[in-house]
Every structure is written in structure tokens, then in C-alpha cells.
C-alpha positions, 0 to 999 in steps of 0.5 A: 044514652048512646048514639049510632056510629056516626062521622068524626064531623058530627061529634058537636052536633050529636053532643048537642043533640043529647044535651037538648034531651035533658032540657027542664032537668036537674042534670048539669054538665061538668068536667075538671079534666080531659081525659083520652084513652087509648087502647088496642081493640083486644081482649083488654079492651072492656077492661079498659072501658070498666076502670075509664067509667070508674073514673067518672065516679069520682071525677066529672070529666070530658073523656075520649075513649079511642079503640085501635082496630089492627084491620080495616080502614075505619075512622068512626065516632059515637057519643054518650052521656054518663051520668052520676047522680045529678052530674052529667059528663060527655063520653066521646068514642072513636074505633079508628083503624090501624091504617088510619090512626095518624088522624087521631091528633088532628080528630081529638084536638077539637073535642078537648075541652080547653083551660082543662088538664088532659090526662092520658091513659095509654093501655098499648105497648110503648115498647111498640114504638108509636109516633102518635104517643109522642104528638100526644104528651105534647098536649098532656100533663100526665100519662099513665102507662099500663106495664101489664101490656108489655113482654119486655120489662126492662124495654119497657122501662127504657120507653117510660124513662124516654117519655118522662123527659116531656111530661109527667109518667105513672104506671098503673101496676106501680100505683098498685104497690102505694100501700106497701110502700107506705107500709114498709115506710112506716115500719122502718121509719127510724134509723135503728129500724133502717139498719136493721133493714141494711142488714137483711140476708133473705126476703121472700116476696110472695106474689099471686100468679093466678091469670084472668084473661086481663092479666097474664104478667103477674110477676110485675108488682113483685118486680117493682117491689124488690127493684124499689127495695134495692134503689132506695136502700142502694143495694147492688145487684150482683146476680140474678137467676130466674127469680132469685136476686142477689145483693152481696150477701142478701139474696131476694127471691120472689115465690109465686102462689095462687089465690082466686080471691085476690087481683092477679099481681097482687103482693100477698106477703113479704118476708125479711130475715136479718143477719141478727136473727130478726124476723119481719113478716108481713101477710095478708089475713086470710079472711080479711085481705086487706088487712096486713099482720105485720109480726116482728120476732128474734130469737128471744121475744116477738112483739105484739102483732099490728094491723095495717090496713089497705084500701081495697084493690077495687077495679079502676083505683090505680088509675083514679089514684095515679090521675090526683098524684102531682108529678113523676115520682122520684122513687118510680124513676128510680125503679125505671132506671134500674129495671132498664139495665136488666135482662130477661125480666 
């Protein structure tokens, strides 16, 4: 149930409008946040939109969905209901010009439900340096980045460090990495097992490189990986190579492999080789993705195979994720940190 394009001024009376239809139903209105989204009118655009409405899913919320259109001079609205089950919510979209995109605030500002969080999901390039970003994190409690859309990682690591200054910073391909983290956190949980991880002397990181018109930067996830790798465990870069990294004696390399069945970026396997000849390898199952085999050998014994499981790269879930998490992450900042001090990247 959506309306024509209307002016910014009639949003109250359209939304109430609507609402009048769904009078003598069981329908009831909710929403636990804000949530403001804006994108570049491109390609990524229904993307976008796709993740917003898996959002609403699982959290009833007030969302405004804000397009920018590099040509024309328009400011125009449009409003609808999204319903889930028996949960309505208010889906308020504004397609503004580029000339006209400093009226966003002062547009958005009367629709925000008050007493509510708002979260922001900013799909543009902060390296593009966008004074309503900054006017914007002033009202917000969280926003989230998407690294996909930038050619320039360490600057865009430099931006994100700027803005984690005024309010609480996620990235969607960082929330992307959770379940490695937690698996190699609960593989070298003890201080034996750490040591031996001191040790390494080479680590593959496979990643997939198949594009889709959404995604075109998959060596992302596989950066942020070994980057989390080296500032957790205060390794020192010593030289880097196209997409070979090297720590004094332990050298990363990242490999780049196909796979259509799998999210592009997606992190297919990691291998680690230890100067005492221990083997850690950790692969995705062919027939099961999500499902990873973790195999640890020396030269004398391999242990018994285990399973750890992944929840499902389902379209939307970094997002839903990175919108219940508390505050910035220590370790996200960290990675930040070190990416701003990289080149050609």
C-alpha cells in the first residue's frame, strides 16, 4: 500500500490517511527505532532497499528511506505501510536531488518518532566528504557504513575513525567476519593454543572474488580479517606486496577463488602454518557452506575433524546484526587504525 509522489508537507496527512484504511483490523502499529537510510540512486540502490525491508522483519520501526539523484532539482515523498504479520510499520521515502540534499535534515527531523533510537545506515562513500553526514550523527546512536562502496580503504578507514569520535561506528562488511572471529576465538582459546598461533609462519586467506552488480570489492572481508589477525595478536607489518603481507618472519597472503554459490567477499577458508609444523586449516564444506571443518595436524597425528557452524549469509543479516550490537567495537577500531596507515589497499 503505497502512495504517488507527493510534497515533503503532506507525509502526516498521507500516513494518516492510510492508517484510516486499516480501521475494524487486527493491524497494530509499532516501532522500537528510527531508522534513516541513505543512498546514491545507482545500481546498489534496490539492494539496498532489500536489506531495509529485512530489517523490518525482524524489528518493527519507523524507517526513511532517503535516495540521492545526482541530476535534477527534486525533493519529492512518498509513503507506505509494511506489514509483518499482524505488525504494521510506516515506510516513509524521500528521492532528493543532489542540488537539494541540504534540506534533508530539517525534511527528516519532523518524521522522527521521538523517545525512539534512530539508527543510520549510510550506503554513500564517507571518503566523499558530506556535511549532512556530520549534521546527521548528531541526532543518531548508531551508524553503519558500507566499506563496499569505497575505491579507497585505508581513507575510508581514516573517515570512519573521524566519525567514531561523535557516535557509535559499525560496518556491514566487518559484521560480515562475526562468525570467523568467534571461530578463531574459540580455537585458540588457551594460552598454549595462542603461542602456537604466535608462532605462525604462513596464512592463506581464500576469498571469493565473484562480482555481481552489488559487489565489485570482494577483497574487503579478507582485509579485514588478516588486518584483525595482526592488531589483535601485535604483529608488525614489515612489507607489503600486491596481496602478500609480511610480519618479520610470517608472511599472509590473501588467494582469490570463484564461487557462484557463495555471497561475493565471502571468506572460504583460512590456513595457518606454524614454525613447529602445525597445520590449522579451516574450509567451508562443499556441499554444506556454512558448516566449517576445522583440521588440526603435525607431522606425527591430526585430531579429530570438528564442526563449526555459521548462521547463513541471508541478505540483510549484517545489518540486522550490526543494528542490536552495543557500541563501537574495540577490536573494529583497532583494525580502522591500522588500514588508516596503508597504501594501495
Amino acid at each position: 500500500m503505497e502512495t504517488p509522489l507527493m510534497q515533503v508537507s503532506e507525509i502526516p496527512a498521507a500516513l494518516a490517511k492510510l492508517w484510516d484504511t486499516l480501521e475494524g483490523t487486527n493491524k497494530m502499529r509499532a516501532s522500537l527505532f528510527n531508522l534513516l537510510v541513505t543512498t546514491p540512486k545507482d545500481k546498489r540502490a534496490d539492494y539496498i532497499r532489500t536489506i531495509t525491508l529485512k530489517v523490518l522483519e525482524r524489528f518493527p520501526s519507523r524507517v526513511i528511506f532517503t535516495t540521492i539523484d545526482k541530476n535534477g532539482s527534486v525533493l519529492n515523498a512518498a509513503v507506505s505501510l509494511i506489514s509483518n504479520a499482524n505488525i504494521v510499520c510506516d515506510f516513509i521515502e524521500l528521492q532528493v536531488s543532489k542540488q537539494a540534499q541540504s534540506k534533508i535534515p530539517f525534511v527528516i527531523l519532523p518524521h522522527l518518532l521521538p523517545d525512539l533510537p534512530l539508527y543510520i545506515l549510510w550506503a554513500e562513500d564517507p571518503v566523499q566528504d558530506n556535511p549532512i553526514s556530520h549534521q546527521l550523527e548528531k541526532w543518531a546512536d548508531r551508524i553503519i557504513f558500507d566499506s563496499e562502496v569505497t575505491d579507497n580503504l585505508p581513507a575510508f578507514a581514516k573517515t570512519l575513525l573521524e566519525h567514531a569520535k561523535d557516535c557509535e561506528i559499525a560496518d556491514l562488511n566487518w559484521g560480515r567476519l562475526e562468525s570467523w572471529r568467534d571461530l578463531l576465538s574459540s580455537t585458540f582459546y588457551s594460552q598454549d593454543r595462542l603461542e602456537t598461533l604466535k608462532k605462525a609462519q604462513k596464512i592463506t586467506i581464500t576469498y571469493n572474488a565473484y562480482e555481481t552488480p552489488f559487489f565489485c570489492h570482494t577483497k574487503i572481508q579478507a582485509l579485514y580479517l588478516q588486518s584483525w589477525l595482526a592488531t589483535q595478536l601485535d604483529w608488525k607489518l614489515s612489507k607489503t606486496s600486491n596481496d602478500l603481507f609480511q610480519y618479520g618472519s610470517l608472511t599472509i597472503e590473501l588467494k582469490a577463488a570463484k564461487n557462484q554459490d557463495l555471497p561475493p567477499g565471502t571468506v572460504i577458508s583460512l590456513d595457518i602454518f606454524t614454525s613447529t609444523d602445525i597445520h590449522f586449516a579451516f574450509s567451508r564444506d562443499p556441499k554444506h557452506p556454512y558448516q566449517i571443518r576445522t583440521i588440526i595436524c603435525d607431522l606425527e597425528k591430526c585430531e579429530i575433524p570438528t564442526l563449526f557452524i555459521f548462521s547463513k549469509a541471508k541478505s540483510g543479516l549484517s545489518l540486522v546484526n550490526e543494528i542490536t550490537h552495543n557500541g563501537t567495537s574495540p577490536h573494529f577500531l583497532k583494525v580502522l587504525e591500522y588500514l588508516s596507515k596503508q597504501e594501495n589497499q
